[in-house]
mmCIF file of the N, C-alpha and C atoms, coordinates in Angstrom:
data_MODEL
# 
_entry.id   MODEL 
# 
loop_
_atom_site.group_PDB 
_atom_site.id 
_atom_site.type_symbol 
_atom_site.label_atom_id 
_atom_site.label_alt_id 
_atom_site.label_comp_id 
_atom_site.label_asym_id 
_atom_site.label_entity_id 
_atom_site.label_seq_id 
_atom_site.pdbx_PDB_ins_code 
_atom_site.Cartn_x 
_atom_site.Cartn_y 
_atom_site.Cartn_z 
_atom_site.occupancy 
_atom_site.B_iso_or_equiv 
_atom_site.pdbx_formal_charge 
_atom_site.auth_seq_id 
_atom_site.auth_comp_id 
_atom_site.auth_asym_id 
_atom_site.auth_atom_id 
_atom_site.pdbx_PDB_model_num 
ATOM 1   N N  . UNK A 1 1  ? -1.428 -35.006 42.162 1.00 0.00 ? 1  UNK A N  1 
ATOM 2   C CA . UNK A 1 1  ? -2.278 -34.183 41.341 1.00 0.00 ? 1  UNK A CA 1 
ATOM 3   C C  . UNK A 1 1  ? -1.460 -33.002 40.822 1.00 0.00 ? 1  UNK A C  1 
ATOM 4   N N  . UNK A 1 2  ? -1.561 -32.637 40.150 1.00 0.00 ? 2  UNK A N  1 
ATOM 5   C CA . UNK A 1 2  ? -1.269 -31.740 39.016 1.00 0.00 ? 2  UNK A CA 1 
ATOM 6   C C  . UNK A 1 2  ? -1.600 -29.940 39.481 1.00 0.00 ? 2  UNK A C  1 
ATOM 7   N N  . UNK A 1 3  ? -0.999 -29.559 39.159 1.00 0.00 ? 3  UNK A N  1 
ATOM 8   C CA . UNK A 1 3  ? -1.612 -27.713 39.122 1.00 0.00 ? 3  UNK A CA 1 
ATOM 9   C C  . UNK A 1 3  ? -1.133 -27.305 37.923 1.00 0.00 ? 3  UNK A C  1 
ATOM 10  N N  . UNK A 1 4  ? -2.029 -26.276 37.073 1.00 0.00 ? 4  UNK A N  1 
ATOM 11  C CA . UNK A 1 4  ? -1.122 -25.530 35.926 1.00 0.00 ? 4  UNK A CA 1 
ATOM 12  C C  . UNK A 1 4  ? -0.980 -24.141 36.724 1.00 0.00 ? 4  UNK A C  1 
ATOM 13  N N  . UNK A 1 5  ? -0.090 -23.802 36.782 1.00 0.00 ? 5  UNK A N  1 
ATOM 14  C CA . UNK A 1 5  ? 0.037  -21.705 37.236 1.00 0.00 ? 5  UNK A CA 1 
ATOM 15  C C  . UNK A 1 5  ? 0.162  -20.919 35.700 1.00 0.00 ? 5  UNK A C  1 
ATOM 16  N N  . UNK A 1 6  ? -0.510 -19.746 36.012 1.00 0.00 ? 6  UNK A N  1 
ATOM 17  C CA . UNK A 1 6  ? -0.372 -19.191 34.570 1.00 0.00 ? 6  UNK A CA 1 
ATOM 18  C C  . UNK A 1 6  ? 0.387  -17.925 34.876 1.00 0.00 ? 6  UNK A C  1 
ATOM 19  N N  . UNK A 1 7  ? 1.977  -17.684 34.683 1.00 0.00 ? 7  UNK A N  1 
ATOM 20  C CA . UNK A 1 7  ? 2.505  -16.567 34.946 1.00 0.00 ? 7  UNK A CA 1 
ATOM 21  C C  . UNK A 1 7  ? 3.475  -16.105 33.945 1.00 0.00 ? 7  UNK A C  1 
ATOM 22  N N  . UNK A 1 8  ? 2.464  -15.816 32.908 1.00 0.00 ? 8  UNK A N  1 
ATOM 23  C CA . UNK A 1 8  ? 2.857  -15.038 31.716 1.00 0.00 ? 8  UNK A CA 1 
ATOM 24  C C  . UNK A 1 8  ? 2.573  -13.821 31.602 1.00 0.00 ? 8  UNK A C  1 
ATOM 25  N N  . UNK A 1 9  ? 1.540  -13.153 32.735 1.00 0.00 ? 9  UNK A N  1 
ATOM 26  C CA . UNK A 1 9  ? 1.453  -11.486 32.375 1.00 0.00 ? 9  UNK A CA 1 
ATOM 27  C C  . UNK A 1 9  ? 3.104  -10.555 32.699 1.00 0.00 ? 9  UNK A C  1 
ATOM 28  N N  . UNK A 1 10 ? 2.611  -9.374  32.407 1.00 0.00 ? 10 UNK A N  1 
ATOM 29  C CA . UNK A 1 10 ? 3.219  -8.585  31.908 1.00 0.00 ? 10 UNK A CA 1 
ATOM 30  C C  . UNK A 1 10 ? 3.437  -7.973  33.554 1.00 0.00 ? 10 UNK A C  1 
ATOM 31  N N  . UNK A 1 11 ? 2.814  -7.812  34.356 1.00 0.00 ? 11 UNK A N  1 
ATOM 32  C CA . UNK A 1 11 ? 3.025  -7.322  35.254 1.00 0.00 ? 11 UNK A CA 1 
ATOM 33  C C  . UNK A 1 11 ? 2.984  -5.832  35.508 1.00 0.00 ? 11 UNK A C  1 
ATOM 34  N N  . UNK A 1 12 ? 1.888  -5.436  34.827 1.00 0.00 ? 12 UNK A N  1 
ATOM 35  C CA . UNK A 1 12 ? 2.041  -3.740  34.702 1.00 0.00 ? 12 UNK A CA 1 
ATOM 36  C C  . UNK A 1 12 ? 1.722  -2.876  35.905 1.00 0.00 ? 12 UNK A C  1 
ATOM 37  N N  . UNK A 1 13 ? 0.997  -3.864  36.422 1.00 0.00 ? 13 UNK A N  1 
ATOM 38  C CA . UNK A 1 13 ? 0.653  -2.837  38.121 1.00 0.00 ? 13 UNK A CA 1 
ATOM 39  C C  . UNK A 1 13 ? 1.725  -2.846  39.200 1.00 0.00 ? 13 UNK A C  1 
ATOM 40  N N  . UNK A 1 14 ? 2.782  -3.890  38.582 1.00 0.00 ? 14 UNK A N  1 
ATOM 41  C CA . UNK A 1 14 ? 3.666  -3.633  39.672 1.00 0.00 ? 14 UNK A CA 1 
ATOM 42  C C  . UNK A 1 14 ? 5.140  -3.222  39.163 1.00 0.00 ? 14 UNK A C  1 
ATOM 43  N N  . UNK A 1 15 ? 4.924  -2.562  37.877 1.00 0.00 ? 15 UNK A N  1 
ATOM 44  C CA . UNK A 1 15 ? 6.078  -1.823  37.122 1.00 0.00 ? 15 UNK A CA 1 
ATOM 45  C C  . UNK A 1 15 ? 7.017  -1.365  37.271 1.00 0.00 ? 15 UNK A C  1 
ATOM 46  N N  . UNK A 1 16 ? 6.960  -1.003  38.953 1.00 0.00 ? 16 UNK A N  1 
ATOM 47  C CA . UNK A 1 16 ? 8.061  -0.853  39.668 1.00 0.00 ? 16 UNK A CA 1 
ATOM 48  C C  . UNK A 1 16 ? 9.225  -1.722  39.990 1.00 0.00 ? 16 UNK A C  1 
ATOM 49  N N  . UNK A 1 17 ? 8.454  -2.694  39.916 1.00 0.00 ? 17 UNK A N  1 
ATOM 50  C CA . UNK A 1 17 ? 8.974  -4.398  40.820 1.00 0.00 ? 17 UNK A CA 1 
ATOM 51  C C  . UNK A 1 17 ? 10.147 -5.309  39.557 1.00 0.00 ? 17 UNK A C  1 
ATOM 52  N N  . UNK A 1 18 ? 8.900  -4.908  38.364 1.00 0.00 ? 18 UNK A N  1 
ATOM 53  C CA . UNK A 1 18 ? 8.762  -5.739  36.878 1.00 0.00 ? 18 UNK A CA 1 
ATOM 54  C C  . UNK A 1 18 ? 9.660  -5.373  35.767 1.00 0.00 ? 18 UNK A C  1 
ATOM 55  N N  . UNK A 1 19 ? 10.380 -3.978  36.452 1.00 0.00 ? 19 UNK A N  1 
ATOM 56  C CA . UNK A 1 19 ? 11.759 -3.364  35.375 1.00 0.00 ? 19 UNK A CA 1 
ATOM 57  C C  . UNK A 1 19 ? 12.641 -4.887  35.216 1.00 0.00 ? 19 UNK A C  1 
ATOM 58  N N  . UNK A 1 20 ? 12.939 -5.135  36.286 1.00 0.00 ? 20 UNK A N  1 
ATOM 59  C CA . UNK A 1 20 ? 14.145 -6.347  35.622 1.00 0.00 ? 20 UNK A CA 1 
ATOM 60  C C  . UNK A 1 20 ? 13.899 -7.489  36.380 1.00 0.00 ? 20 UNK A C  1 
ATOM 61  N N  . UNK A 1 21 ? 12.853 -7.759  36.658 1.00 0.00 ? 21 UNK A N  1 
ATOM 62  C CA . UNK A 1 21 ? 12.393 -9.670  36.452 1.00 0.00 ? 21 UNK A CA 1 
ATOM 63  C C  . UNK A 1 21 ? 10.809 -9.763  36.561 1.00 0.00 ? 21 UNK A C  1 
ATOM 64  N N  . UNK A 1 22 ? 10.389 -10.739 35.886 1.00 0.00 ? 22 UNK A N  1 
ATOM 65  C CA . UNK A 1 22 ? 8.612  -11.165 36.079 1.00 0.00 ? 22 UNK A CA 1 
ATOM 66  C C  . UNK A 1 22 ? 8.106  -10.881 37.691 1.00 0.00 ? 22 UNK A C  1 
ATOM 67  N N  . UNK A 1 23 ? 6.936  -10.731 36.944 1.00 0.00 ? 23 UNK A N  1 
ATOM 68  C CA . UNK A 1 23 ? 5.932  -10.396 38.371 1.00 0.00 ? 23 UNK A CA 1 
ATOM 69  C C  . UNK A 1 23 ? 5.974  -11.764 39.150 1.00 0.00 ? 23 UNK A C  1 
ATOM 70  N N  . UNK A 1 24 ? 6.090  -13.016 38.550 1.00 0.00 ? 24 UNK A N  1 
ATOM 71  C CA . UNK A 1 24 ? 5.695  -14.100 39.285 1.00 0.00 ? 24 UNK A CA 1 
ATOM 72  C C  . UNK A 1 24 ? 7.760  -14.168 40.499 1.00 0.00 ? 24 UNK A C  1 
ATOM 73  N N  . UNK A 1 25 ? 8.204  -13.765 39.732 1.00 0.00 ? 25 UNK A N  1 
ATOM 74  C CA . UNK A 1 25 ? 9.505  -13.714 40.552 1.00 0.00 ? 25 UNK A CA 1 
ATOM 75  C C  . UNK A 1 25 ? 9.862  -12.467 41.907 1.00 0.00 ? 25 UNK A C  1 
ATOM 76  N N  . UNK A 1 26 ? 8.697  -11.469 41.747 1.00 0.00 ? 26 UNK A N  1 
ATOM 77  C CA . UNK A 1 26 ? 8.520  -10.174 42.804 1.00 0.00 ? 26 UNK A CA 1 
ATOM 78  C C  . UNK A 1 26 ? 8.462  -11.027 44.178 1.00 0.00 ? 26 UNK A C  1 
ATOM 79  N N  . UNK A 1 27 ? 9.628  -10.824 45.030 1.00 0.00 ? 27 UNK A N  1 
ATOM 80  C CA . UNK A 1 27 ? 9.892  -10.899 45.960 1.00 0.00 ? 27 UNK A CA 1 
ATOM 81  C C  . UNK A 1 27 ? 8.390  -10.185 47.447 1.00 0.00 ? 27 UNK A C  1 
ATOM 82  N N  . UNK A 1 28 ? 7.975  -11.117 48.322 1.00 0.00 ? 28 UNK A N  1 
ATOM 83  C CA . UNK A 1 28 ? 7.022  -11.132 49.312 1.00 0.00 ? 28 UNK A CA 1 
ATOM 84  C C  . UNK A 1 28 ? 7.587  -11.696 50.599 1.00 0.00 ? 28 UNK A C  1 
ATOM 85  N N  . UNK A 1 29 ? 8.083  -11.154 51.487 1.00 0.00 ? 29 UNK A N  1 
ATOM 86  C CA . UNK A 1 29 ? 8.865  -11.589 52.850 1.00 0.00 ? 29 UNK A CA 1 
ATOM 87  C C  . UNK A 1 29 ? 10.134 -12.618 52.589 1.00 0.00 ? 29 UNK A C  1 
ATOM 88  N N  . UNK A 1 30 ? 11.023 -11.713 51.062 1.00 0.00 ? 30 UNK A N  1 
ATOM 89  C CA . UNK A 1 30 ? 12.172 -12.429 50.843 1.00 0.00 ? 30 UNK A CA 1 
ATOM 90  C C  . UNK A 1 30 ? 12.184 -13.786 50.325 1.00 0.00 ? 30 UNK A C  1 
ATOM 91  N N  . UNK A 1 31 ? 10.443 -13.916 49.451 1.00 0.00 ? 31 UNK A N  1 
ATOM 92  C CA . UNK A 1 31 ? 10.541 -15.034 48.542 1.00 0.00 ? 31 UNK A CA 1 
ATOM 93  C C  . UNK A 1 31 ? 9.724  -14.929 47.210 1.00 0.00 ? 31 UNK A C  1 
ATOM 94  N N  . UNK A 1 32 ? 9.696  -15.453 46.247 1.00 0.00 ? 32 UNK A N  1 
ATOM 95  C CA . UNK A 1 32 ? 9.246  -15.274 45.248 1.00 0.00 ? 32 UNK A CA 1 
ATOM 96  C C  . UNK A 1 32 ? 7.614  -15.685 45.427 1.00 0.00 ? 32 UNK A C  1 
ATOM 97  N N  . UNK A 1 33 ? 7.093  -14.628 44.683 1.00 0.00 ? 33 UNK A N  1 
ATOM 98  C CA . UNK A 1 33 ? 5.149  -14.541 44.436 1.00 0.00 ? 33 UNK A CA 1 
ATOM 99  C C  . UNK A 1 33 ? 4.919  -16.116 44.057 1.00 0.00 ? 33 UNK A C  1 
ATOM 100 N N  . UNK A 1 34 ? 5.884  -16.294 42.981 1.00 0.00 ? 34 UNK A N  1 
ATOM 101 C CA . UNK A 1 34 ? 5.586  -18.050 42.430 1.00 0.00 ? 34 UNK A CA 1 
ATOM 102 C C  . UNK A 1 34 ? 6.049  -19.529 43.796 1.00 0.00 ? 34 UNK A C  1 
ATOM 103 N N  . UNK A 1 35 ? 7.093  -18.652 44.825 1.00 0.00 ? 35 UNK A N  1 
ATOM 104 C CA . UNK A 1 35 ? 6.981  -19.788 45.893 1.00 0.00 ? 35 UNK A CA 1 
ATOM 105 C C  . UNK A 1 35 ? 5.946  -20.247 46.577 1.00 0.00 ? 35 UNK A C  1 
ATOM 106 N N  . UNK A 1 36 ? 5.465  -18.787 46.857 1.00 0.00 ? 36 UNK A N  1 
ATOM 107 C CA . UNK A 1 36 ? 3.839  -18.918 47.649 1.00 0.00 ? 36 UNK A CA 1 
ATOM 108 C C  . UNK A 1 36 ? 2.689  -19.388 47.533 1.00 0.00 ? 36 UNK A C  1 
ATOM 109 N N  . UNK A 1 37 ? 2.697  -19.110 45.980 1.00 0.00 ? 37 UNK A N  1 
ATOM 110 C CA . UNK A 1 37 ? 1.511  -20.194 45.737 1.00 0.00 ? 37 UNK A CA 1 
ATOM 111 C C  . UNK A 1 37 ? 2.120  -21.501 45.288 1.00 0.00 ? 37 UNK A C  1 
ATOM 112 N N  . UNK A 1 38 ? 3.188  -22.248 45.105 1.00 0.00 ? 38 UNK A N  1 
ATOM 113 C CA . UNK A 1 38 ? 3.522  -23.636 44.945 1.00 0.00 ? 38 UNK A CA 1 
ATOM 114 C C  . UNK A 1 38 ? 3.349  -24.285 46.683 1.00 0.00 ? 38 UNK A C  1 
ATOM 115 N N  . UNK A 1 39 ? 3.854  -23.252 47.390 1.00 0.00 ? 39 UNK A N  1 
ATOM 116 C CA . UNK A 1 39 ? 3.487  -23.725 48.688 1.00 0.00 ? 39 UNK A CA 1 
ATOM 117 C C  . UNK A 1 39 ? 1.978  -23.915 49.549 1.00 0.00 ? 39 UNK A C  1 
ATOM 118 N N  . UNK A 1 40 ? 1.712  -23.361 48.690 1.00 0.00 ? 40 UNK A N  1 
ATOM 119 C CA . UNK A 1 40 ? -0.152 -22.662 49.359 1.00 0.00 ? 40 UNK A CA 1 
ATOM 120 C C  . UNK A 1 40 ? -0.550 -24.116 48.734 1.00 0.00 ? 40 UNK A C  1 
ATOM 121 N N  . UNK A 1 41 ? -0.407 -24.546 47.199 1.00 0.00 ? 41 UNK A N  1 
ATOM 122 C CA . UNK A 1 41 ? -1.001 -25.486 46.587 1.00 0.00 ? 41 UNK A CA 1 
ATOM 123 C C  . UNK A 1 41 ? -0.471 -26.724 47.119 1.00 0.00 ? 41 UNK A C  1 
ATOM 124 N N  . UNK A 1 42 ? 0.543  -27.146 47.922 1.00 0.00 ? 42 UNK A N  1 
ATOM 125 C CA . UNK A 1 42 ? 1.420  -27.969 48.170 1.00 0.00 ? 42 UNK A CA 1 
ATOM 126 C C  . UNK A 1 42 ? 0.885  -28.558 49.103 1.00 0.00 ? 42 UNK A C  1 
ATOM 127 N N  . UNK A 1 43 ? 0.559  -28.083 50.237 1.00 0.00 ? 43 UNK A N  1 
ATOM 128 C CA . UNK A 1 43 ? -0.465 -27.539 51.581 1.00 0.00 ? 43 UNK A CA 1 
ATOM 129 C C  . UNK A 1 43 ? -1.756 -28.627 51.253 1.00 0.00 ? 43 UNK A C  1 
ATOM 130 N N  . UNK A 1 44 ? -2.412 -28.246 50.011 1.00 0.00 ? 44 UNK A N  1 
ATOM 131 C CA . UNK A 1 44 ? -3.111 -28.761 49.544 1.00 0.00 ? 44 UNK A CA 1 
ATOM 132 C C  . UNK A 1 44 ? -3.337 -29.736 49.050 1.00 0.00 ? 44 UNK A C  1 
ATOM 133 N N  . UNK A 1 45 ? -1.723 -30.792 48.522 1.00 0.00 ? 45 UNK A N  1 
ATOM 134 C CA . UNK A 1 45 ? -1.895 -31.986 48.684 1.00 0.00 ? 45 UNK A CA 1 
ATOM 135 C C  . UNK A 1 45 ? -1.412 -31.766 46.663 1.00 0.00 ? 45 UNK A C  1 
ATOM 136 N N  . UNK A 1 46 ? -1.300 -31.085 46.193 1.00 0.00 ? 46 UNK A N  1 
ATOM 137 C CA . UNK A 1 46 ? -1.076 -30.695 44.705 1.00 0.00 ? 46 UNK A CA 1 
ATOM 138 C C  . UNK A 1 46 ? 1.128  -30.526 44.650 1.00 0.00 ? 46 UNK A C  1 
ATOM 139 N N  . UNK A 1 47 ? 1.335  -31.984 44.197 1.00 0.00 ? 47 UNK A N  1 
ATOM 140 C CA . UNK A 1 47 ? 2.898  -31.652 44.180 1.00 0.00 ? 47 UNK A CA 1 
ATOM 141 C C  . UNK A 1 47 ? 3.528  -31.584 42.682 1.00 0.00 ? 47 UNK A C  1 
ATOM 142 N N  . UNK A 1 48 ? 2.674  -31.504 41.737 1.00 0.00 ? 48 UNK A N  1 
ATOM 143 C CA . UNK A 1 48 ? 3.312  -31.189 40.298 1.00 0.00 ? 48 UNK A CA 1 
ATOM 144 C C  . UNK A 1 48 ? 2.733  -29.931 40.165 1.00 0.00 ? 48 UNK A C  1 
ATOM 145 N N  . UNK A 1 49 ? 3.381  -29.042 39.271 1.00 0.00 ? 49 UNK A N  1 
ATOM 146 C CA . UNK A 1 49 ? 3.151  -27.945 38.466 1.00 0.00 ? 49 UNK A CA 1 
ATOM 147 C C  . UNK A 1 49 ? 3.538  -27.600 37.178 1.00 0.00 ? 49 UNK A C  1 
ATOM 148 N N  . UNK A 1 50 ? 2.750  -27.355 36.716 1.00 0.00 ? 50 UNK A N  1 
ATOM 149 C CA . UNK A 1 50 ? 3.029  -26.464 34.961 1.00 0.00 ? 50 UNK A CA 1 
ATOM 150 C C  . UNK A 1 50 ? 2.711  -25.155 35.062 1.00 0.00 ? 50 UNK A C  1 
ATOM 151 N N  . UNK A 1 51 ? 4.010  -24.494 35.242 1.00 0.00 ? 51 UNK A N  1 
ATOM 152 C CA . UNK A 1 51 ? 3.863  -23.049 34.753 1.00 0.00 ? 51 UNK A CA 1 
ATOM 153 C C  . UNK A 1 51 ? 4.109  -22.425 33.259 1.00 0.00 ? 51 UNK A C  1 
ATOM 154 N N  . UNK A 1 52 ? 3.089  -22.014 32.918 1.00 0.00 ? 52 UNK A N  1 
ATOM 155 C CA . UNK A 1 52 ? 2.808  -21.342 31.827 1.00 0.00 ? 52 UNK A CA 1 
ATOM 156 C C  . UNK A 1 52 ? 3.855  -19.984 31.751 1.00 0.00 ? 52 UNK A C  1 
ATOM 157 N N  . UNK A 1 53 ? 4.982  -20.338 31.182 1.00 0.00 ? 53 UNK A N  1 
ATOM 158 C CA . UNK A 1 53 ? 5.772  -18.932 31.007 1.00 0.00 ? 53 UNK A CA 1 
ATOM 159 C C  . UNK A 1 53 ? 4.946  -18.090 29.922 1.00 0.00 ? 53 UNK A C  1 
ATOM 160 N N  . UNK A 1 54 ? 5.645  -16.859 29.692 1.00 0.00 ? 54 UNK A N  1 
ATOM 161 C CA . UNK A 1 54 ? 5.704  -16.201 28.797 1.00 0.00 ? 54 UNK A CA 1 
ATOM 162 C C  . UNK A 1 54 ? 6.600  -14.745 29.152 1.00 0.00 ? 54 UNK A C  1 
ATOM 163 N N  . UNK A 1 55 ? 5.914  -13.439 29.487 1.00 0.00 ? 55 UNK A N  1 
ATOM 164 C CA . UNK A 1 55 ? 7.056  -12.579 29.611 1.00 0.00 ? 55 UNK A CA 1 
ATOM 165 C C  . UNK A 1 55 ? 8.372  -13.113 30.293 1.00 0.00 ? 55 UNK A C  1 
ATOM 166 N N  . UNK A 1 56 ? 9.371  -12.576 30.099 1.00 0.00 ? 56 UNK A N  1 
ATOM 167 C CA . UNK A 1 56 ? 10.717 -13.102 31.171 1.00 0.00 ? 56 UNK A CA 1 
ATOM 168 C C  . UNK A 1 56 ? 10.563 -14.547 31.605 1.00 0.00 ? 56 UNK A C  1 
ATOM 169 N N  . UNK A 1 57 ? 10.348 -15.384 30.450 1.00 0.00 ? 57 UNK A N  1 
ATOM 170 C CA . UNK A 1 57 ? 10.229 -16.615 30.946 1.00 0.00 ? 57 UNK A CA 1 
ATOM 171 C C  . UNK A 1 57 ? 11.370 -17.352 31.037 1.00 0.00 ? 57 UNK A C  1 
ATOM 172 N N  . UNK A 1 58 ? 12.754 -17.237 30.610 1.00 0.00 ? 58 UNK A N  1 
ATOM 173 C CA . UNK A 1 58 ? 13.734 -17.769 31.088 1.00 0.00 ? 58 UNK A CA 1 
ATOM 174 C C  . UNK A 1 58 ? 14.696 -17.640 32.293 1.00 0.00 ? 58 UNK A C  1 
ATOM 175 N N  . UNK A 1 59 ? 13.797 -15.927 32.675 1.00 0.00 ? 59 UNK A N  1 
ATOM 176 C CA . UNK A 1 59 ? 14.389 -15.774 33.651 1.00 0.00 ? 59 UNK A CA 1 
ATOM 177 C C  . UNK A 1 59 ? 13.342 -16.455 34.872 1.00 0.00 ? 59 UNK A C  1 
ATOM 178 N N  . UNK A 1 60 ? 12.581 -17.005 34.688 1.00 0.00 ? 60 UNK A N  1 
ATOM 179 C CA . UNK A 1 60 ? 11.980 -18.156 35.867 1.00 0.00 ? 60 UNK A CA 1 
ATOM 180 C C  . UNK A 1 60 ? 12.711 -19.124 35.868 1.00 0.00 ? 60 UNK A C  1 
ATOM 181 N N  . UNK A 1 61 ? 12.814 -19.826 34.840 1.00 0.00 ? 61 UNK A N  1 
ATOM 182 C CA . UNK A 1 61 ? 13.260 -21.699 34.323 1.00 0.00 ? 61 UNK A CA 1 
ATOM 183 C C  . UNK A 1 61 ? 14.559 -21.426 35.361 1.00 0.00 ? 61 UNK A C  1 
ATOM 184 N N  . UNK A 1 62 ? 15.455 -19.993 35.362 1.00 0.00 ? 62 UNK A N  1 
ATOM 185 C CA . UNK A 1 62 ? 16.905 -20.128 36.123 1.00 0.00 ? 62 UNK A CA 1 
ATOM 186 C C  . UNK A 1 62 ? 16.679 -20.443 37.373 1.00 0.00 ? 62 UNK A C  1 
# 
C-alpha cells in the first residue's frame, strides 16, 4: 500500500531549525522528522511513499 507525505511547507515555526534545510529533514533523536513517520507508517504495513516536495526539495531527493 501506498502513502503520499506532504512536506512542502515552509517550516516557519521552526525557523530556527529551517535556516539551511526543510522542516521535513529537522533532525529528532539524531534522525530526520521524514524518517519517523516513514517508519511509524511502515509499522503499519504501508511500504511505498510519495513525498510531495516543494520548499528545499532537492535537498530531500539527496
Amino acid at each position: 500500500m501506498k502513502a503520499v507525505i506532504l512536506a512542502g511547507g515552509l517550516g516557519t515555526r521552526l525557523s530556527e531549525e529551517t535556516q539551511s534545510k526543510p522542516k521535513p529533514m529537522v533532525e529528532i533523536g539524531g534522525r530526520p522528522i521524514l524518517w519517523h513517520i516513514m517508519s511509524h507508517y511502515a509499522q503499519h504495513g504501508l511500504n511505498e511513499f510519495v513525498v510531495a516536495l516543494g520548499y528545499k526539495g532537492s535537498f530531500i531527493k539527496k
